[in-house]
Every structure is written in C-alpha cells, then in structure tokens.
PAGULUM-911070 format. One line per 10 residues: number of its first residue (from 1); their letters; for each residue x, y, z of C-alpha. Coordinates in nm, 4 decimals. Last residue first. Layout:
// residues N
NUM	A	X Y Z | ... .
This chain:
// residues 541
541	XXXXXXXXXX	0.5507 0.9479 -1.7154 | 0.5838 0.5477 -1.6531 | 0.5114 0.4771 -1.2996 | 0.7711 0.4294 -1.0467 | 0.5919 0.4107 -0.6950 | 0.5626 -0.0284 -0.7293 | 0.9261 -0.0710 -0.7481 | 0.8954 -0.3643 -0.5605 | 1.2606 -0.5187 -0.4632 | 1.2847 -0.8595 -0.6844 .
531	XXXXXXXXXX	1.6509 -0.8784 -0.7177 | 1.9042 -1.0428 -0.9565 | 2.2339 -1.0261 -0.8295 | 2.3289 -1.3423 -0.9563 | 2.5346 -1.4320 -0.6683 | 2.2268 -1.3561 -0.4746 | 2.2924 -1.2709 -0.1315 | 2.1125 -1.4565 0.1819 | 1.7863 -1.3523 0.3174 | 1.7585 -1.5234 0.7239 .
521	XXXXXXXXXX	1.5707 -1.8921 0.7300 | 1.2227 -1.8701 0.7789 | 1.0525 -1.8088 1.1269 | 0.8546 -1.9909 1.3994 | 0.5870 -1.7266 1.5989 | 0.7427 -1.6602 1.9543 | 0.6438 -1.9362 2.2067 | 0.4338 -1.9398 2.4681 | 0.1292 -1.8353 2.2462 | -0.0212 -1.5075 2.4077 .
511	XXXXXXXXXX	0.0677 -1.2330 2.1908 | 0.0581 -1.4230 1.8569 | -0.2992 -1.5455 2.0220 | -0.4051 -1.1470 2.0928 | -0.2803 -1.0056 1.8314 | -0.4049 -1.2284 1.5676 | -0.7683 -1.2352 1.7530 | -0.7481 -0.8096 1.7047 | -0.6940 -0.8726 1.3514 | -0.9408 -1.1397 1.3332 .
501	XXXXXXXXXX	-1.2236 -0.9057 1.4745 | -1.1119 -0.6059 1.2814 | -1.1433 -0.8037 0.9421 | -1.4936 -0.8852 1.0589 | -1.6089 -0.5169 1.1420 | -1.4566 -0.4214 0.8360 | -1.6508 -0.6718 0.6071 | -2.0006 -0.5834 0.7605 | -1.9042 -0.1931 0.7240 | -1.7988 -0.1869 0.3349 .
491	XXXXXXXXXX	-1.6725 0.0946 0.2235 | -1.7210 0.2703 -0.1148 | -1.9471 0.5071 0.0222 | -1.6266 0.6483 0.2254 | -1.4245 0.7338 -0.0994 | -1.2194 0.6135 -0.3669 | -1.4108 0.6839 -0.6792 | -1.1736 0.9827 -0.7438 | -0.8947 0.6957 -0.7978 | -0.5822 0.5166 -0.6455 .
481	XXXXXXXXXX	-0.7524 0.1653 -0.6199 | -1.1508 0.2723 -0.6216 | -1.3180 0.1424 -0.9370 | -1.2370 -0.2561 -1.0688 | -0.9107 -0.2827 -0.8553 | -1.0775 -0.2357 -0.5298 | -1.4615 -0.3369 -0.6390 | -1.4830 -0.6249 -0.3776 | -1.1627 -0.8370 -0.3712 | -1.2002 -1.0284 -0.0760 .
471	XXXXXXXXXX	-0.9186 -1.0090 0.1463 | -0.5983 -1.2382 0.2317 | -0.4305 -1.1343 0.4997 | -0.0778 -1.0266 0.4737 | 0.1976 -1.1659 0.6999 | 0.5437 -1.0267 0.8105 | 0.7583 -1.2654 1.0103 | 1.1178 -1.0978 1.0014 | 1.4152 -1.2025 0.7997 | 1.5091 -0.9010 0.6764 .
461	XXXXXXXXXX	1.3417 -0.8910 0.3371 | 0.9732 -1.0271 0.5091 | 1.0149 -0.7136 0.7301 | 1.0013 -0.4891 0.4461 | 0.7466 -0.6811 0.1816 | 0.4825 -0.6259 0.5546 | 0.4440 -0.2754 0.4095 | 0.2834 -0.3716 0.0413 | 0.3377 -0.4974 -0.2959 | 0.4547 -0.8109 -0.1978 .
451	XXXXXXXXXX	0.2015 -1.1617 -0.1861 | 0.3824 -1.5205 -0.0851 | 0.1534 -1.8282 -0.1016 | 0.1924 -2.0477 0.1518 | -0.1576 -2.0181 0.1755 | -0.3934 -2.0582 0.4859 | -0.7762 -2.0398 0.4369 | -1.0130 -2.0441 0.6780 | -1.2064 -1.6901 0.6660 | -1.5810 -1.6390 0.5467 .
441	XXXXXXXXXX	-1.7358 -1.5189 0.9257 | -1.8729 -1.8595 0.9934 | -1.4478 -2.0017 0.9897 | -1.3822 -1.7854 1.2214 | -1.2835 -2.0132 1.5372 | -1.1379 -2.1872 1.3420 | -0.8868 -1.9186 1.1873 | -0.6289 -1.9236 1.4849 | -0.5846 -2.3054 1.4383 | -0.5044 -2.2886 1.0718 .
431	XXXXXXXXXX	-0.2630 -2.0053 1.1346 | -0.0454 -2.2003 1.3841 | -0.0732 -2.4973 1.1479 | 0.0631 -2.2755 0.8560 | 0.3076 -2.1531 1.0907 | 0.6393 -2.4061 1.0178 | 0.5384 -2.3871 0.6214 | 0.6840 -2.0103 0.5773 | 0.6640 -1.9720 0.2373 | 0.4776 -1.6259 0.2617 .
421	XXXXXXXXXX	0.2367 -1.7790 0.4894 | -0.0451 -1.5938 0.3402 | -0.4099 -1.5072 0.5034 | -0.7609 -1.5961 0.5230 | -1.0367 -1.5187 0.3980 | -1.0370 -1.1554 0.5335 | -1.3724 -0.9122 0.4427 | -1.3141 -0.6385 0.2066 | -1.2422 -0.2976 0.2196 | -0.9847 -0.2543 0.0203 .
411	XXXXXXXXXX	-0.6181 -0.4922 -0.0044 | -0.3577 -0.3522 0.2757 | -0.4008 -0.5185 0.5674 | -0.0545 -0.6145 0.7919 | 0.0492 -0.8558 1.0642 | 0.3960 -0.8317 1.1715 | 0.5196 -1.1286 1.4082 | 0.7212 -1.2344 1.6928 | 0.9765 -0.9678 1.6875 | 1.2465 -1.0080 1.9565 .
401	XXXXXXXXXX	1.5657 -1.0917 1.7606 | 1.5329 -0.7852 1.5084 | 1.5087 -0.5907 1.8130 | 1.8869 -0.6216 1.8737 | 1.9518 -0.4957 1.5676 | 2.0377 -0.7004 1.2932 | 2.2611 -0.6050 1.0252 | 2.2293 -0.7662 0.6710 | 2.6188 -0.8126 0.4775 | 2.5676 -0.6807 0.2177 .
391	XXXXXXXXXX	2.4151 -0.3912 0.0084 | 2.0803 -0.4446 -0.1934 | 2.0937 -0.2166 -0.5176 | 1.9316 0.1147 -0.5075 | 1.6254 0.1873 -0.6179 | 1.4597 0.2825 -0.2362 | 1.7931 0.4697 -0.1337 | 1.6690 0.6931 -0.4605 | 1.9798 0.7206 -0.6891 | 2.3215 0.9185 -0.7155 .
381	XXXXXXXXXX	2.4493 0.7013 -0.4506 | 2.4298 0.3802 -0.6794 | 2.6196 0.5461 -0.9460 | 2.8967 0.6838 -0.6724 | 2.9434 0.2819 -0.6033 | 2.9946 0.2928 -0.1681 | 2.6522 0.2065 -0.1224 | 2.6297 0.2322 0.2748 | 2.5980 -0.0910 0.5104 | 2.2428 -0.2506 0.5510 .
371	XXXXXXXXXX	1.9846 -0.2090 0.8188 | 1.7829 -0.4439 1.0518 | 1.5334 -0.4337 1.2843 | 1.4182 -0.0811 1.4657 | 1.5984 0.2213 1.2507 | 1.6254 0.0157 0.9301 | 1.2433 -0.1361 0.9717 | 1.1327 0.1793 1.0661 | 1.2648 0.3726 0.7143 | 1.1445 0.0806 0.5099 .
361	XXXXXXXXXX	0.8088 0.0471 0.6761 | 0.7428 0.4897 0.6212 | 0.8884 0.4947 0.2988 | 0.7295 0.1605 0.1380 | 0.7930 0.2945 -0.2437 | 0.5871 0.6398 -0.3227 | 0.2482 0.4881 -0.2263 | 0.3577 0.3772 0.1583 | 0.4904 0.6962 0.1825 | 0.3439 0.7339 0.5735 .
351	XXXXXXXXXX	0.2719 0.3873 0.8108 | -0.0092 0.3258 1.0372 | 0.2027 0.1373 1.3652 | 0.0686 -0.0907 1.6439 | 0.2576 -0.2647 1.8844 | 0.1248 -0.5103 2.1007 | 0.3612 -0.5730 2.3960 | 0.4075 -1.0015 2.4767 | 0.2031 -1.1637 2.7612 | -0.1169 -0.9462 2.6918 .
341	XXXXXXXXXX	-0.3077 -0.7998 2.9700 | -0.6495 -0.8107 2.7574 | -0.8617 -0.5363 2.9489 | -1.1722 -0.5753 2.6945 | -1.1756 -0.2463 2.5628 | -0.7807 -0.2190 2.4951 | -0.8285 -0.5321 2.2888 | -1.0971 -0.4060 2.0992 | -0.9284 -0.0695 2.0689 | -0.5887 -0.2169 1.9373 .
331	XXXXXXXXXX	-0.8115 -0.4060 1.6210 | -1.0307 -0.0973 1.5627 | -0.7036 0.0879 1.5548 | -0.5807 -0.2175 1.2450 | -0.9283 -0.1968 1.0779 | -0.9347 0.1708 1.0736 | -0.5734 0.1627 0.8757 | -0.6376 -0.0967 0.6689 | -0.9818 0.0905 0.5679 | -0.8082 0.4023 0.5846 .
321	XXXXXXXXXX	-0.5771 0.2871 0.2684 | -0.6512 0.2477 0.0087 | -1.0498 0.1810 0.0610 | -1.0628 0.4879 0.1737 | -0.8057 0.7396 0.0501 | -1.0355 1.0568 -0.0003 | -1.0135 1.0934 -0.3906 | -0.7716 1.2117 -0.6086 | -0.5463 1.2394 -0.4116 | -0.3127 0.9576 -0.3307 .
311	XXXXXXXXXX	-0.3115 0.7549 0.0110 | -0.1120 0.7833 0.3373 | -0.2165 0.5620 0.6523 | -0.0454 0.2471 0.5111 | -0.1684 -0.0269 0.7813 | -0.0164 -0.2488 1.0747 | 0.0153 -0.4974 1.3184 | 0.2892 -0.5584 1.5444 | 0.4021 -0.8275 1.7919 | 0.6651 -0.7620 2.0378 .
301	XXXXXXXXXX	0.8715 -0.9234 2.2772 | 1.0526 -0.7474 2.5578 | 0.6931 -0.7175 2.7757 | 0.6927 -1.0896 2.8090 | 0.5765 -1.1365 3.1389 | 0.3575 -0.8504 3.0846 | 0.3167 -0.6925 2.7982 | 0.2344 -0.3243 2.6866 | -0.0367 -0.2157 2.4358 | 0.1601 -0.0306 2.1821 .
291	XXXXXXXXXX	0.1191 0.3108 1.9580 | 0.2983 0.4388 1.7212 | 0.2181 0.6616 1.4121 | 0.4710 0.6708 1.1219 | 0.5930 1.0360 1.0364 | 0.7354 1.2322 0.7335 | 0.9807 1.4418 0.7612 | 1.0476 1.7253 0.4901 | 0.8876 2.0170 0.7277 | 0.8552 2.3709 0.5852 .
281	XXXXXXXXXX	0.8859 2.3199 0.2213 | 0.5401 2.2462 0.0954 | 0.4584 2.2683 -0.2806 | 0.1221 2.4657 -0.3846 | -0.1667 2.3594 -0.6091 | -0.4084 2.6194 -0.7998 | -0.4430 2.4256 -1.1613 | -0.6315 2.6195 -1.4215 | -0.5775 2.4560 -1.7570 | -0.7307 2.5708 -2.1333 .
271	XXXXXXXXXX	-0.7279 2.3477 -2.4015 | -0.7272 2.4038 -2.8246 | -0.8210 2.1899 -3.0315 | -0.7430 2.2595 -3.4111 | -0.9214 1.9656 -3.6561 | -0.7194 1.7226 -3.8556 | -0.9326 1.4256 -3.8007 | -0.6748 1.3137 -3.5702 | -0.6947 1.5614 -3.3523 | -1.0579 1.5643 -3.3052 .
261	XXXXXXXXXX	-1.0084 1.1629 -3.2379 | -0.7536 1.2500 -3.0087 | -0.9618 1.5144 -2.7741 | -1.2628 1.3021 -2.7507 | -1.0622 1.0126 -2.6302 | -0.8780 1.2160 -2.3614 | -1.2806 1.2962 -2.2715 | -1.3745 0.9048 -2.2397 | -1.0628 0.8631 -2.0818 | -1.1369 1.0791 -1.7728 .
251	XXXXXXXXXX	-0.8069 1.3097 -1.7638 | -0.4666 1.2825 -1.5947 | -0.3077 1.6348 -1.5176 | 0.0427 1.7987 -1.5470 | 0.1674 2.1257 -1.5011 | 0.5124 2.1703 -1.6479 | 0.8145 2.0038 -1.4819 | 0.9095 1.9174 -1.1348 | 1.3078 1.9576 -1.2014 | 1.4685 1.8129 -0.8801 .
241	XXXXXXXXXX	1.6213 2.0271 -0.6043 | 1.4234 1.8801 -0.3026 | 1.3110 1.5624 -0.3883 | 0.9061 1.5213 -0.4496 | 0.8722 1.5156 -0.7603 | 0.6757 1.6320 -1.0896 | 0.4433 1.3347 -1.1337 | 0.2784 1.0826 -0.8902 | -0.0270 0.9113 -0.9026 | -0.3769 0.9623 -1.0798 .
231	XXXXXXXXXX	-0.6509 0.7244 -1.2219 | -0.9781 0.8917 -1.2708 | -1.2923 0.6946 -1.2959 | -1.5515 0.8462 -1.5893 | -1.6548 0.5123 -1.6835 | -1.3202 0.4141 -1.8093 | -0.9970 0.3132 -1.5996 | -0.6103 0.3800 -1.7192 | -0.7248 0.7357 -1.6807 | -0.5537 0.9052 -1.9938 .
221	XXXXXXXXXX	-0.2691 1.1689 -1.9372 | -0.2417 1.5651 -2.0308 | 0.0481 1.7806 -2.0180 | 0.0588 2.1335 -1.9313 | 0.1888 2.4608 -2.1569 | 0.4997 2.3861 -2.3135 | 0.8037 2.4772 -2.1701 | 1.0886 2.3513 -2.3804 | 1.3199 2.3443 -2.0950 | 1.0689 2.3059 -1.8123 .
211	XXXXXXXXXX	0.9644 2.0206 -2.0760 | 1.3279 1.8543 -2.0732 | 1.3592 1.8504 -1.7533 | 1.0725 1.6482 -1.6176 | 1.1249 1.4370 -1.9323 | 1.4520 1.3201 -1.7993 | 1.3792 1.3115 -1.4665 | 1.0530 1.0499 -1.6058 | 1.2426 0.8665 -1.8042 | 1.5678 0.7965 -1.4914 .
201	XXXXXXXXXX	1.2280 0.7150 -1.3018 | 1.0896 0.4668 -1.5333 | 1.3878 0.2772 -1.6245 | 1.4793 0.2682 -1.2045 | 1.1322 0.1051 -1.1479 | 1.1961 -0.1535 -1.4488 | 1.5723 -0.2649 -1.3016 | 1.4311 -0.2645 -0.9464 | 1.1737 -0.5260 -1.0467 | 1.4320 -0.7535 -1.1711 .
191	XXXXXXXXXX	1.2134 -1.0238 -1.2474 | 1.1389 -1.3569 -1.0492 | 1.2168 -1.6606 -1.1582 | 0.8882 -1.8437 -1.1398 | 0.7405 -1.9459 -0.8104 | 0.6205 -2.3422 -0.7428 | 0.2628 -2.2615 -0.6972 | 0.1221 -2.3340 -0.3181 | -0.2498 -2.4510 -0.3424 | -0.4494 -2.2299 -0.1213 .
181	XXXXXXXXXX	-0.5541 -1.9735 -0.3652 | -0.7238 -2.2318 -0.5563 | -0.9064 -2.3517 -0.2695 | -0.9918 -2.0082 -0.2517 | -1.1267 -1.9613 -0.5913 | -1.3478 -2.2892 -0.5473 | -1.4682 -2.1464 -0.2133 | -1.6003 -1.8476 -0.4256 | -1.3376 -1.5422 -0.3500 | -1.5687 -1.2216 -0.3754 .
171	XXXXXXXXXX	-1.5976 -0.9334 -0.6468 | -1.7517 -0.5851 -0.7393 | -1.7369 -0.5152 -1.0747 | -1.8004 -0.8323 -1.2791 | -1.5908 -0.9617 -1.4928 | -1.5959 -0.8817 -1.8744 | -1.6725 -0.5118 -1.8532 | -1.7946 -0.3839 -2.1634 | -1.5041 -0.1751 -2.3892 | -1.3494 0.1675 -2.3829 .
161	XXXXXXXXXX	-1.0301 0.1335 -2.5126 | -0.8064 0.3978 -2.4196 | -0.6717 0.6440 -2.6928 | -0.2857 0.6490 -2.6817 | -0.0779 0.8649 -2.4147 | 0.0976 1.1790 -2.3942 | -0.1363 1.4478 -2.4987 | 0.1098 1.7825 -2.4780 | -0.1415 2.1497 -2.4525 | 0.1255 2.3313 -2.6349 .
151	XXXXXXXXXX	0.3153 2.7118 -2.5947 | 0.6171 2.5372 -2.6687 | 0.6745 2.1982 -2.7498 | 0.8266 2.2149 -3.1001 | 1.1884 2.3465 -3.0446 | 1.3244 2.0004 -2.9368 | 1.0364 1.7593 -3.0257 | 1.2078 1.4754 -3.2761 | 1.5173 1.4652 -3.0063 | 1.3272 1.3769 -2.7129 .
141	XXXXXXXXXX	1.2153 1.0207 -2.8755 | 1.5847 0.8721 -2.7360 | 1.4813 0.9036 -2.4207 | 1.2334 0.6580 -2.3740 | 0.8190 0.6290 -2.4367 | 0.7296 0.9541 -2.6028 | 0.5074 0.9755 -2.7928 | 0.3245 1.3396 -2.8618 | -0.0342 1.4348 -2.9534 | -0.0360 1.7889 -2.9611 .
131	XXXXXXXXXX	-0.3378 2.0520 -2.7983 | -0.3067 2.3988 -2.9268 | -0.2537 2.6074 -2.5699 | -0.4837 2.7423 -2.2864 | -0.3222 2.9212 -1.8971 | -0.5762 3.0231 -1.6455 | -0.4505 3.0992 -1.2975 | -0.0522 3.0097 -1.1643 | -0.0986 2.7058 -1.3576 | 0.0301 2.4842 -1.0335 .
121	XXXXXXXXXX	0.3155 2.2187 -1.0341 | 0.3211 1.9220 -1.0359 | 0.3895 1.7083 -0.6977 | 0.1142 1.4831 -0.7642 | -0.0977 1.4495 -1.0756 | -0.3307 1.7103 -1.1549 | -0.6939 1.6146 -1.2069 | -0.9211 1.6060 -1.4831 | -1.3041 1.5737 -1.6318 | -1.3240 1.8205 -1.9281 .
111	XXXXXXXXXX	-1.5557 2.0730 -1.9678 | -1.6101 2.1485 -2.3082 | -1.6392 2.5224 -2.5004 | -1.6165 2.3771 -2.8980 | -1.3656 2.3383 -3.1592 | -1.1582 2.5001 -2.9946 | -1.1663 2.6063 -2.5803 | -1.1865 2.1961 -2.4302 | -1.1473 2.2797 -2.0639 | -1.0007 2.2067 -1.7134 .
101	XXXXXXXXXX	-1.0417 2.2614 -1.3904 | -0.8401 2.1626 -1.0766 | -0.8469 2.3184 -0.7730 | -0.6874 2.3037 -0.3905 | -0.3632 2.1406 -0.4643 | -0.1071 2.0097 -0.2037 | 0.2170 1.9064 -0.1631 | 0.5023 1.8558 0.0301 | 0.9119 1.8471 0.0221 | 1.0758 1.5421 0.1030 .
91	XXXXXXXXXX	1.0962 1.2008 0.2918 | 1.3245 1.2007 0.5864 | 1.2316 1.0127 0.8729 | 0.9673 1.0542 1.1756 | 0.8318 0.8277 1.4339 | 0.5211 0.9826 1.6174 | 0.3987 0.8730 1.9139 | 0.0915 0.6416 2.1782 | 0.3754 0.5059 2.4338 | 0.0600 0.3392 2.5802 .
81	XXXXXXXXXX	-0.2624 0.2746 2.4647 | -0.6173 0.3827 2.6780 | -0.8530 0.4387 2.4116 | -0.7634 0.8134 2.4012 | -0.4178 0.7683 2.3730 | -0.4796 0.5729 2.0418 | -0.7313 0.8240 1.9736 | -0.4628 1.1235 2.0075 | -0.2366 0.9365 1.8292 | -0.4836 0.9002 1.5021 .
71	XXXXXXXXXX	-0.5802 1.2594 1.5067 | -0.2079 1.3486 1.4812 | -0.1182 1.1440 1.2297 | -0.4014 1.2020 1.0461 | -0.3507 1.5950 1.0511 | 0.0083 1.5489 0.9648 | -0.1513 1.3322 0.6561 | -0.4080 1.6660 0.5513 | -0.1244 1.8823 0.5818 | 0.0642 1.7026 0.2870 .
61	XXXXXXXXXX	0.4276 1.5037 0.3064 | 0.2514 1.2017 0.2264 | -0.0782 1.2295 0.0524 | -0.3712 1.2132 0.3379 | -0.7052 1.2715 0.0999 | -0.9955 1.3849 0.3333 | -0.9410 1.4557 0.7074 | -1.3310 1.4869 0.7531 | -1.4859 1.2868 0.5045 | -1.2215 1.0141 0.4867 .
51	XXXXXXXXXX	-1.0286 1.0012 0.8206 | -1.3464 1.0924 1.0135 | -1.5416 0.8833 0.8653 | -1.3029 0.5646 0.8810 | -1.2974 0.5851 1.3005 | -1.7040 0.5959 1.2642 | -1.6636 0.3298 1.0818 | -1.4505 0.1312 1.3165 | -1.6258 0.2047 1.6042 | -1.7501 -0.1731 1.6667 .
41	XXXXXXXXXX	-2.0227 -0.1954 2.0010 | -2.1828 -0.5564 1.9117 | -1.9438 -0.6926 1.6320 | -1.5731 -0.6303 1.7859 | -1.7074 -0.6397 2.1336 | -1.9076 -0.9518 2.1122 | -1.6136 -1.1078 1.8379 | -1.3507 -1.0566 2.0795 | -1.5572 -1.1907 2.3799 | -1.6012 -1.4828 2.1814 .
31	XXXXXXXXXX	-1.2117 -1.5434 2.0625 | -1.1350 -1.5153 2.4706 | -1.3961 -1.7759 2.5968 | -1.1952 -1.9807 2.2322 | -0.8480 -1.9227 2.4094 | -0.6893 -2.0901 2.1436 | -0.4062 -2.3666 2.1636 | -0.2394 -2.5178 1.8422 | -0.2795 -2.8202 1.7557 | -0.0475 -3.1216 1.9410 .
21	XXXXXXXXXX	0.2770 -3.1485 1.7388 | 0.3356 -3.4170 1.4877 | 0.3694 -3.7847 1.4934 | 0.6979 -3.7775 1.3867 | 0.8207 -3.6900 1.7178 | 0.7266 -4.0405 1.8029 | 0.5069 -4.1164 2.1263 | 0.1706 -4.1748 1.9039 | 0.3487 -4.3084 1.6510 | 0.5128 -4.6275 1.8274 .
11	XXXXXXXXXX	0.1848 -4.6441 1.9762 | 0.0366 -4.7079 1.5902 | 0.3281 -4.9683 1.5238 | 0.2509 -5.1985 1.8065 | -0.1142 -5.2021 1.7267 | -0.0420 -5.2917 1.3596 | 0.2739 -5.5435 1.4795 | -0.0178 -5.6812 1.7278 | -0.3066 -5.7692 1.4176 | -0.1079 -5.9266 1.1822 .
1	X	-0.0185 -5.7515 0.8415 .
C-alpha cells in the first residue's frame, strides 16, 4: 500500500471511536502511600488474633459470632468510620458445644479423635452402644433398619482411603497456572445445583426423624481429610421446630477406619460418647456488620467490599473466614489512616451464615438491592427461602441503581493474583490498570472467568458488580477449609498485608473513577427453568 493512504488511515484511527478508550487513570502518589501504610504500620494480624485466639470459632447464631460482631463495630468506630452498625435478619435458633470426647470401650479402651457436627444435640454425660455399620444414601434404605437402631453407636460412611499426597500441600499459582486462569473457557451447561442441595436436605429431615424415632445412641462420620484433620459442618438443624436427631460426630479417618475393619472382622466394638453442647433460643437474628467511609461529591454512590465473618467449629475460623474478614477492616483502616475523602461512600460489610447458604449477603441484598415476589406454589413455601425456585419478575430498589461495585475475599490466606470479571468484558481494562501498580507484589491477572461459591454470587444474581479476587491457594483445601487445622498458625502475614493493600487500592480507584464501574446486562428468566443457585450448605447426612 502507498505510503499517504497508510498515514491517512492511522489518523483516521487515532480520532475513531474504534480506537479504544484512553487507559484507565490511577492515582499512582495515592497507590504508594497505600502500600507505605498498608506494609509499614499493617494491623491486620493483630486484627486476625483477636478474632481467632481470642473470639475463637464464630458459628452463626453462636455467642462467640455476636461477640465478633460487636468487637468488629467497635473497631470500625474506633478507626474513625461512620454509620459503624449492625444489620440483622432472621436465621434461627443457636448453638454451641463446650466438649467433645469420645472412645473405643470393646475390644480395647481407645481414644478416638471426634467432634460433633453442628446443631446436634448433646449426650446429656456419658452414653456407649455396639457400634453398626449402616448405608444409607436415600430414603428408600430406611425400611431395612426400622426396629434395629436402638441402643447403637451408627457408622454411616465407607472406610476412607488413606493414600500419599499427590500434590503438594501448600500451593501457589506459577505464572503458567495463571496464564491459564486467564484464558476465558466457554462455560458448560450448568447443573441444577438447587435440585442436588434440596436432595440432600429433604435426606437429611428425613433421617433426622427417623433416628429420634428409632433412637439409637449417636452417629459417627469419616473426616473427608486424613492425617488426623477433621472435617465437620452442619447436622441436626437450625429451624425452629425441626427434628435435630441423635448426637452426631465426625471422626479422624484413620480412627473411623480402625472401627470398620474391627467390624468387619466380626469382632464386638463397642463406643462410648460424651457430647456437652447446648441450643440457643434467645435471639434467632443474625447480624451483618456495617460500616462506611462517607463520600463527598458523590456521597449517593456506593462501593462495598466484603468478607464472611462466620465460620464452622471445629477450629477457630481463620483462614475461612477471618482472614477475608481482617483483610477487608485492614482495607477501611488504611484508608481511614491516610484521610482519603473519597468521591463515592465506602461501605464495608462482614457477613453472618455465609456457611449455611449466603444468609447474611442474601438477606442484605433483598433489603438494600433487589428482591423477588413471594412463592405462591405451597411446595415451594414448605422449603428453605434459600432452595426455593427463583420467582419473577426482579425488583430493584432504588439502591440497586447506585452500586458501583462489590469487592469480596473469600479463598484462605493467600496473597491476590488477580481477580475475576465474572463475564463482564467492559472492566477488564479497568482492572488491568488498577493491578499495575502491583504487579511486584504477585497480582496482574484479570479473568473473565466467573467463580460462585461465595457472598459476591448474590449481587452478581441481581445484576450488581460483585468481584472475587483471585488468591493463591496455599494449604486451604489441602488442611484448613472447615477443619480443626483451621487456626491462626495457619495464616500467612506477608500475603495478608498484600491482599489488604489491593483491597484498600480497589476502594479507593472504584471510589474515585468518574464514572460508576460498567455493568452486565440485568438476569433474565430461563424458560428452561434450569438454575445454578449454590447449594453449597446442603451436605449429604
């Protein structure tokens, strides 16, 4: 091609809309004074201490969560944020337990590694039974065990296999991994989540009532994890009114092995529980703490960030989720520290019942965003609101149109790498630009990946621009998600520091930009009615 058409042709780009926007602005003076206070005079493990080794476990509902709450809006209010609250909404009855020991009486005295699973209920002091291996995996297995159960020590599950570990235990994203992560996968048809999460809790009612019926002694699960980690959710329930069942504990595997294979051989074992745990009545709320940073010229717009502040039991919730949760007040105080007058308000909320299906999120999100109109199908009402079937048409609230973003952590203690777009292509560039400055620190990458399994699910189903970053994996699956492992030494400070860093440089540039963040086109009904609605809380009994 001659020379002049070439020339002509390139200013014709520069002036075209084509030609893209200009990159996004960032206040790089600002992004260093973020980083001095964020690495230089951090509090964010001295925030996590007293969560985990002081407030211990924080299982919704329990005293040990009201304390949290309450500890964490006093240092919000503390550190100089505004409107610093509580948020309640109707969750259920509490729970606690204060002991849990358990014992192998025949062939041999063995103590056995165990704890009780959530909202089951207590021994009342030393009760011991003839261990049975039962299976029961649906409803239609009750009818081989009517008039057999009593008096028994029930072992529910198969033997675990206790092998080497393939991968290693505590794991980070190579750049080859993250490239990898960055690539955009066309997504399959996605399964009707809902549908699995309602099989396992209509299975779990069932059995519920059908051992206070048959009243056998306890029952006894396998740790999905070996190497002495204990595994342990929900049993019993939470619901006012519902059967909660016998007393019922998940054991080390390596012991629920021992107990099988002494079974099988044909030997009597017999197993002796004493479980001292106590339901709660008094208050069924739970609460969401709330604090903001207010705006300026934009005070009417928010941005939020956000963490689940409840955990399980078994250990003291650290990695899952205090570290979210420290990150996200580390976050407000390095912003409140520096005297950042932000354009748009900063709100910041640490959620409740994140573990039993997105309570806290779901119940703000409905109050604040968006809600949907009433089940009016009397099978649908008989069910959890969070297993019920989508209702049209969507709602918005008035707030719903003044949202910029939701930024949430929820993934361990490990350092961001980046963060997902959840398919929304328009901020990918917006992203991109807001990671420079961190690309030293490990984090760069941008995927329009979408991740669930988390608080930031809820705004993403009204329409709203939730984001999760993406985190190095450490040993989060491998030892500490929902175990006794999951504790304070598990924590990693270098990591946290960083993650509170970008958090805080989120805020501030989503707070800042003149523009709210872009967003992807509002949910529309599925003729189908297929639906993809996490059921993560529903685990089979």
């Amino acid at each position: 091609m001659p020379r002049q058409p070439i020339l002509v042709l390139a200013l014709l780009l520069a002036v075209s809309p084509l030609a893209g926007r200009a990159e996004e602005p960032v206040d790089l003076s600002m992004m260093t004074r973020i980083r001095d206070e964020g690495l230089h005079h951090s509090q964010v493990m001295d925030t996590l201490f007293h969560l985990t080794d002081v407030i211990g476990p924080r299982l919704t509902g329990s005293p040990q969560l009201k304390e949290a709450n309450d500890w964490t809006r006093q240092r919000f209010a503390e550190w100089g944020l505004a409107n610093a609250h509580l948020e309640g909404y109707p969750f259920g009855r509490g729970w606690t337990f204060t002991a849990c020991e358990v014992r192998m009486m025949v062939p041999r005295v063995v103590p056995l590694l165990a704890l009780p699973k959530a909202w089951s209920p207590a021994t009342n002091g030393p009760v011991r039974g003839e261990a049975m291996r039962v299976k029961i995996e649906t409803e239609k297995d009750f009818e081989q065990y009517q008039g057999k159960l009593a008096g028994k020590v029930l072992l529910l599950d198969d033997p675990t296999e206790i092998k080497e570990p393939e991968d290693p235990q505590l794991k980070r994203y190579s750049g080859e991994q993250l490239e990898k992560v960055g690539e955009f996968d066309v997504p399959k048809e996605p399964g009707d989540r809902r549908k699995l999460g309602l099989e396992r809790w209509r299975l779990r009612k069932a059995l519920n009532e059908l051992l206070e019926k048959e009243k056998p002694v306890a029952t006894v699960q396998a740790s999905g994890r070996p190497n002495g980690v204990v595994s342990v959710m929900a049993g019993g329930s939470w619901e006012p009114g519902e059967s909660v069942g016998v007393p019922a504990v998940v054991m080390a595997a390596e012991h629920y092995n021992q107990l099988l294979r002494l079974i099988g051989d044909g030997r009597p074992v017999e197993v002796e529980l004493d479980v001292a745990a106590e339901f709660l009545d008094g208050d069924l709320q739970a609460y969401n703490t709330v604090a903001e940073i207010p705006g300026t010229d934009k005070k009417d717009e928010i941005v939020m960030a956000g963490a689940h502040l409840d955990s399980w039991h078994a250990g003291t919730g650290a990695t899952d989720n205090a570290a979210g949760s420290a990150v996200v007040m580390e976050a407000a105080r390095i912003l409140r520290a520096l005297g950042v007058k932000p354009r748009r308000t900063i709100r910041v909320v640490l959620w409740s019942g994140e573990e039993q299906g997105y309570f806290g999120s779901l119940a703000y999100v409905k109050q604040h965003f968006a809600a949907r109109p009433e089940s009016q199908d009397p099978q649908q009402k008989e069910l959890p609101e969070r297993l019920r079937e989508d209702t049209w048409p969507l709602t918005l609230k008035p707030e719903h149109a003044k949202l910029s973003a939701y930024f949430n952590l929820d993934n361990g203690s490990g350092r961001i790498r980046g963060i997902y777009a959840q398919e929304n292509a328009a901020v990918r560039p917006i992203f991109a630009a807001w990671l420079a400055p961190f690309a030293d620190l490990g984090a760069s990458t941008v995927t329009l990946r979408t991740t669930g399994s988390t608080d930031h699910v809820q705004f993403d189903r009204v329409g709203l621009p939730g984001f999760q970053f993406i985190q190095d994996g450490l040993d989060y699956e491998s030892r500490t998600h929902h175990t006794n492992l999951d504790t304070y030494d598990h924590l990693q400070r270098d990591d946290l520091m960083q993650a509170s860093v970008i958090m805080a440089a989120f805020l501030y540039d989503a707070a800042m930009r003149p523009e709210m963040l872009p967003r992807k086109p509002l949910p529309q009904e599925r003729k189908d009615k297929k639906d993809s609605k996490d059921g993560k809380d529903e685990k089979a009994p």
